[in-house]
N, CA, C and O atoms as a GROMACS GRO file, in nm:
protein
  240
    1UNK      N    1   0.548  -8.822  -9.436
    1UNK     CA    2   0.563  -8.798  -9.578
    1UNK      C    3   0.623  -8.660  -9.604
    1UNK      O    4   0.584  -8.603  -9.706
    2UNK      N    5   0.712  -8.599  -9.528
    2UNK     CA    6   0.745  -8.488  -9.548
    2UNK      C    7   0.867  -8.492  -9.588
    2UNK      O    8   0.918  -8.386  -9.623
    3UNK      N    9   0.948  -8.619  -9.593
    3UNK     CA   10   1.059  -8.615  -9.660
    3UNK      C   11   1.066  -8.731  -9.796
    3UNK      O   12   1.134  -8.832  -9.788
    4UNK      N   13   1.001  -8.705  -9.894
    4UNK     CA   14   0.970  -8.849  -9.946
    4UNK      C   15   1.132  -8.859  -9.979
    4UNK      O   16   1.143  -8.981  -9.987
    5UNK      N   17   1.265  -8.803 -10.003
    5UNK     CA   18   1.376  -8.818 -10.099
    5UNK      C   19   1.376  -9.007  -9.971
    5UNK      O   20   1.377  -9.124 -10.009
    6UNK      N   21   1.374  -8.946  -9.818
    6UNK     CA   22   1.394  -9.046  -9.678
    6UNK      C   23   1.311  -9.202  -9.785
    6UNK      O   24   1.357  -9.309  -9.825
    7UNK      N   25   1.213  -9.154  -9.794
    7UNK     CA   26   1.104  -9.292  -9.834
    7UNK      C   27   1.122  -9.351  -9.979
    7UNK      O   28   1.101  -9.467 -10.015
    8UNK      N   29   1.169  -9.232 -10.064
    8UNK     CA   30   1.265  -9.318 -10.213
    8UNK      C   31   1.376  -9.373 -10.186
    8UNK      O   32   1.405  -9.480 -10.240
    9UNK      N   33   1.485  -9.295 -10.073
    9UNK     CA   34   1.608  -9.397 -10.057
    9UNK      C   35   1.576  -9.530  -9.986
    9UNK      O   36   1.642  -9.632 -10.010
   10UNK      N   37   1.458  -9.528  -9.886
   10UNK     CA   38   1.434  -9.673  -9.854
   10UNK      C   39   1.379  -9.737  -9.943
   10UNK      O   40   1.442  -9.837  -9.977
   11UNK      N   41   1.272  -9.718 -10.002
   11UNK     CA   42   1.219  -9.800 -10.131
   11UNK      C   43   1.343  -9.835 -10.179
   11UNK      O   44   1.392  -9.939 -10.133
   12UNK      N   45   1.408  -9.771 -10.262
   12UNK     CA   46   1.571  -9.827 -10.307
   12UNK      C   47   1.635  -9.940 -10.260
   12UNK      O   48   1.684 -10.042 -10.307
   13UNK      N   49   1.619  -9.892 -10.155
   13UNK     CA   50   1.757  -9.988 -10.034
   13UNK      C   51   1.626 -10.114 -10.015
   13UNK      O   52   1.667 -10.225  -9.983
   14UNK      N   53   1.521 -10.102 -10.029
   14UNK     CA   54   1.461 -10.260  -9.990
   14UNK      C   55   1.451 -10.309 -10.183
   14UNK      O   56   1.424 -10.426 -10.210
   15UNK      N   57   1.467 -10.247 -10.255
   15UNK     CA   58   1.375 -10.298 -10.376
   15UNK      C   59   1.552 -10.357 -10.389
   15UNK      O   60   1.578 -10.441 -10.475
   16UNK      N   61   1.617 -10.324 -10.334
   16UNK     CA   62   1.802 -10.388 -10.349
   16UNK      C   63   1.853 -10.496 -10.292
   16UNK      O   64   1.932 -10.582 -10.330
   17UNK      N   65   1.778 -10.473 -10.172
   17UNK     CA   66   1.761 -10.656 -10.103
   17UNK      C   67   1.673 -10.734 -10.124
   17UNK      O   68   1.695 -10.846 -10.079
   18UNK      N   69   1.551 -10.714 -10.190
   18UNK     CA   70   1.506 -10.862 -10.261
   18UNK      C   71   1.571 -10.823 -10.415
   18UNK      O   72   1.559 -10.925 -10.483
   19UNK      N   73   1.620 -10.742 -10.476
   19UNK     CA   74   1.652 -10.809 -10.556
   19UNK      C   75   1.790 -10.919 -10.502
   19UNK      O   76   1.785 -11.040 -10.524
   20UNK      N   77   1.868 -10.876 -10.456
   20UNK     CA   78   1.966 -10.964 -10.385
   20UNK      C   79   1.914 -11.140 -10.326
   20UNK      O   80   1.970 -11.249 -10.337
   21UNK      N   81   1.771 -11.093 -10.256
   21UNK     CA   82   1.737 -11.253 -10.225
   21UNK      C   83   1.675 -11.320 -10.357
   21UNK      O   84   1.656 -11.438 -10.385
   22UNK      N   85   1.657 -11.223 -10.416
   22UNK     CA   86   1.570 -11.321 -10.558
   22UNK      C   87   1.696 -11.357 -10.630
   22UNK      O   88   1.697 -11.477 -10.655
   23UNK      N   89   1.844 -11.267 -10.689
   23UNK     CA   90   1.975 -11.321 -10.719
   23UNK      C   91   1.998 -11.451 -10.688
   23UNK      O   92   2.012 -11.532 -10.780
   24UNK      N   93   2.007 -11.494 -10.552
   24UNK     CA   94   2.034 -11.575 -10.437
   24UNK      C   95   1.967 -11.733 -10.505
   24UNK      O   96   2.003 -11.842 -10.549
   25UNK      N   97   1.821 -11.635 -10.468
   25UNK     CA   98   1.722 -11.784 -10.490
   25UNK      C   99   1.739 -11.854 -10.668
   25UNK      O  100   1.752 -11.975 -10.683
   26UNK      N  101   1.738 -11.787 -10.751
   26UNK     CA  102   1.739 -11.808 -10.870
   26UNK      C  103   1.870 -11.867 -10.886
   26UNK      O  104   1.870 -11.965 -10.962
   27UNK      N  105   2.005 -11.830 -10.828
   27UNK     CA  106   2.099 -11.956 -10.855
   27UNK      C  107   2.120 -12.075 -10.803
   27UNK      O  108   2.176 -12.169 -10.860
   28UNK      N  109   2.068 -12.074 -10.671
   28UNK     CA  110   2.045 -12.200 -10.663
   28UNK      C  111   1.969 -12.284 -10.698
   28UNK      O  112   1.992 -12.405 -10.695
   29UNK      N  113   1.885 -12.240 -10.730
   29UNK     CA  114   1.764 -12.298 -10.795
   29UNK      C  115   1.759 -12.360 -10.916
   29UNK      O  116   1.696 -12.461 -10.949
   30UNK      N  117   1.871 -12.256 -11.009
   30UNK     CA  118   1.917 -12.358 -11.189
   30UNK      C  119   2.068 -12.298 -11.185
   30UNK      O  120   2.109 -12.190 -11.227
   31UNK      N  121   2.147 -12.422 -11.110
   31UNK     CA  122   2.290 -12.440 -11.099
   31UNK      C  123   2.334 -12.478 -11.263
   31UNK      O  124   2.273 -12.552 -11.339
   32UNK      N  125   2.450 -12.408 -11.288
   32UNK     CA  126   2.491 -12.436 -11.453
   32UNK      C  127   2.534 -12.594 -11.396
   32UNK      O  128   2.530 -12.663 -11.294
   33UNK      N  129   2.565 -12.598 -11.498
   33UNK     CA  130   2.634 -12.760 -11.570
   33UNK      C  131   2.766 -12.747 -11.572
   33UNK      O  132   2.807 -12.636 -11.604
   34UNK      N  133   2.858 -12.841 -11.544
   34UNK     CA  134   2.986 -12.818 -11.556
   34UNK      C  135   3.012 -12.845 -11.684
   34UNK      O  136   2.936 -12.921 -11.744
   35UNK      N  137   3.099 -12.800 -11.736
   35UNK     CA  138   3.149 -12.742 -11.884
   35UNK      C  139   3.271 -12.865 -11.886
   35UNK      O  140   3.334 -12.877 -11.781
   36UNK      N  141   3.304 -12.951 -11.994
   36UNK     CA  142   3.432 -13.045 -12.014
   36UNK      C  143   3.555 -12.968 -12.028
   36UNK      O  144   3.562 -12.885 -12.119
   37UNK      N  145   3.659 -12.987 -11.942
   37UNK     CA  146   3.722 -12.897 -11.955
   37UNK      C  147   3.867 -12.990 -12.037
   37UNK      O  148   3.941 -12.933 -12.118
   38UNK      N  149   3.879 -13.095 -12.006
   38UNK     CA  150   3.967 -13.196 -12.144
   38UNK      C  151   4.135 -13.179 -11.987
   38UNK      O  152   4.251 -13.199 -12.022
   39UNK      N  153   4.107 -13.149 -11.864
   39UNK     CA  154   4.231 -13.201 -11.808
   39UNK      C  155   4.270 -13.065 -11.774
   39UNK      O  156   4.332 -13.052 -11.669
   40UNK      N  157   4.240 -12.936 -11.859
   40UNK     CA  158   4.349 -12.781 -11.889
   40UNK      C  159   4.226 -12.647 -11.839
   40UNK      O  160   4.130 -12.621 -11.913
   41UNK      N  161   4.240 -12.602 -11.756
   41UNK     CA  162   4.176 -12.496 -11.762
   41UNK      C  163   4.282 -12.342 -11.748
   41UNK      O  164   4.366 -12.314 -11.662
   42UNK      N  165   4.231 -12.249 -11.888
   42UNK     CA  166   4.305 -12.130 -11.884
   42UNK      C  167   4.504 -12.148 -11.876
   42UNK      O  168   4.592 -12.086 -11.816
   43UNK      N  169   4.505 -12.291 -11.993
   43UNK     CA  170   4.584 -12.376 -12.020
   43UNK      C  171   4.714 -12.411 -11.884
   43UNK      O  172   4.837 -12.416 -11.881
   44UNK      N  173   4.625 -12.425 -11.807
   44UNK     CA  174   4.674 -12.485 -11.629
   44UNK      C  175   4.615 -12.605 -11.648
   44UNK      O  176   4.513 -12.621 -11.716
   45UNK      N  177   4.693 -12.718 -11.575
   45UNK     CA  178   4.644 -12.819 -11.567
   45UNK      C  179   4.529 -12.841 -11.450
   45UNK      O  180   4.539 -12.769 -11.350
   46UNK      N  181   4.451 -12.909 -11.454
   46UNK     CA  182   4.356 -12.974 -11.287
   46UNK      C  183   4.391 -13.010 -11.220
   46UNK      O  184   4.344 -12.964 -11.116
   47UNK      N  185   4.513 -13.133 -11.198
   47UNK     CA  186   4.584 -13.249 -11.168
   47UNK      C  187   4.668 -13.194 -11.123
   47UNK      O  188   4.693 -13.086 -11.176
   48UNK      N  189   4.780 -13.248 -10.972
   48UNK     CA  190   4.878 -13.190 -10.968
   48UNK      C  191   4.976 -13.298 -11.069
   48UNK      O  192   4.922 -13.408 -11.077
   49UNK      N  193   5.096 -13.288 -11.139
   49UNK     CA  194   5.118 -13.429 -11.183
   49UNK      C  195   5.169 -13.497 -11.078
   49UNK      O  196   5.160 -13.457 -10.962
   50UNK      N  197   5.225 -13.603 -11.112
   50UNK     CA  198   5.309 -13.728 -11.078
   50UNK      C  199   5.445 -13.680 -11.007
   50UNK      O  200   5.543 -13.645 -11.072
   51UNK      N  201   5.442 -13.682 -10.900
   51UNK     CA  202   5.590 -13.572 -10.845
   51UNK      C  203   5.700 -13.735 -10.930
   51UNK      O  204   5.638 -13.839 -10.953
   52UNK      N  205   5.834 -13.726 -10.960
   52UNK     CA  206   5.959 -13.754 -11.029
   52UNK      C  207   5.993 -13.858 -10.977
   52UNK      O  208   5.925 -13.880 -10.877
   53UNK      N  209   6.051 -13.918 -10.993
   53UNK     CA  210   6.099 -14.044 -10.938
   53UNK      C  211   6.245 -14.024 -10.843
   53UNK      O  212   6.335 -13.987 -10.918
   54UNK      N  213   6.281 -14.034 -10.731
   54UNK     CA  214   6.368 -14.019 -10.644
   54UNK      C  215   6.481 -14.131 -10.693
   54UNK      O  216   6.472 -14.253 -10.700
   55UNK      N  217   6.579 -14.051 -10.720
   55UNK     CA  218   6.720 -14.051 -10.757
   55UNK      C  219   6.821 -14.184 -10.679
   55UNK      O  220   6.895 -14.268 -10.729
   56UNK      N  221   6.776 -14.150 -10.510
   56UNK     CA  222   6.820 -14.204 -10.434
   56UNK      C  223   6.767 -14.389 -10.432
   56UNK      O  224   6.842 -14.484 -10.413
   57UNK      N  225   6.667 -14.393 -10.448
   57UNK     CA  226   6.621 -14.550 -10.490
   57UNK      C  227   6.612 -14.610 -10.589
   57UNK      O  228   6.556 -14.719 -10.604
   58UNK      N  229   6.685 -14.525 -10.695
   58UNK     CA  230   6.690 -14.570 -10.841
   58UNK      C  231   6.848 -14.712 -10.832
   58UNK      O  232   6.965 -14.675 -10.815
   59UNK      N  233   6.827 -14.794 -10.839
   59UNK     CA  234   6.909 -14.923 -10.817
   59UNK      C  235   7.040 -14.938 -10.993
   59UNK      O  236   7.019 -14.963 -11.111
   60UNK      N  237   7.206 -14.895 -10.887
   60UNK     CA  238   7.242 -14.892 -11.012
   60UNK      C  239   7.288 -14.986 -11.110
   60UNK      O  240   7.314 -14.949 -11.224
   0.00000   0.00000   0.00000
């Protein structure tokens, strides 16, 4: 006990890794919900589309 600053920075450094395992445990634990996103996110589509129709097999 002659250096407590030694025994507050560990208190620190452990009270930092459970909070980290309690972070951890608590999201997995109540996973959100996926949100409807209507096809567009951050007005990007989800989907790649429909690649074009090839030129070469188009019958003339």
């Amino acid at each position: 006990m002659r250096q407590p600053v030694v025994w507050l920075g560990a208190l620190v450094f452990a009270a930092s890794l459970g909070g980290c395992v309690l972070m951890i445990v608590l999201g997995a634990r109540h996973a959100d919900e996926a949100l409807p996103t209507g096809g567009e996110l951050l007005k990007m589509p989800l989907a790649e589309p429909a690649p074009p129709p090839d030129p070469a097999q188009a019958k003339p």
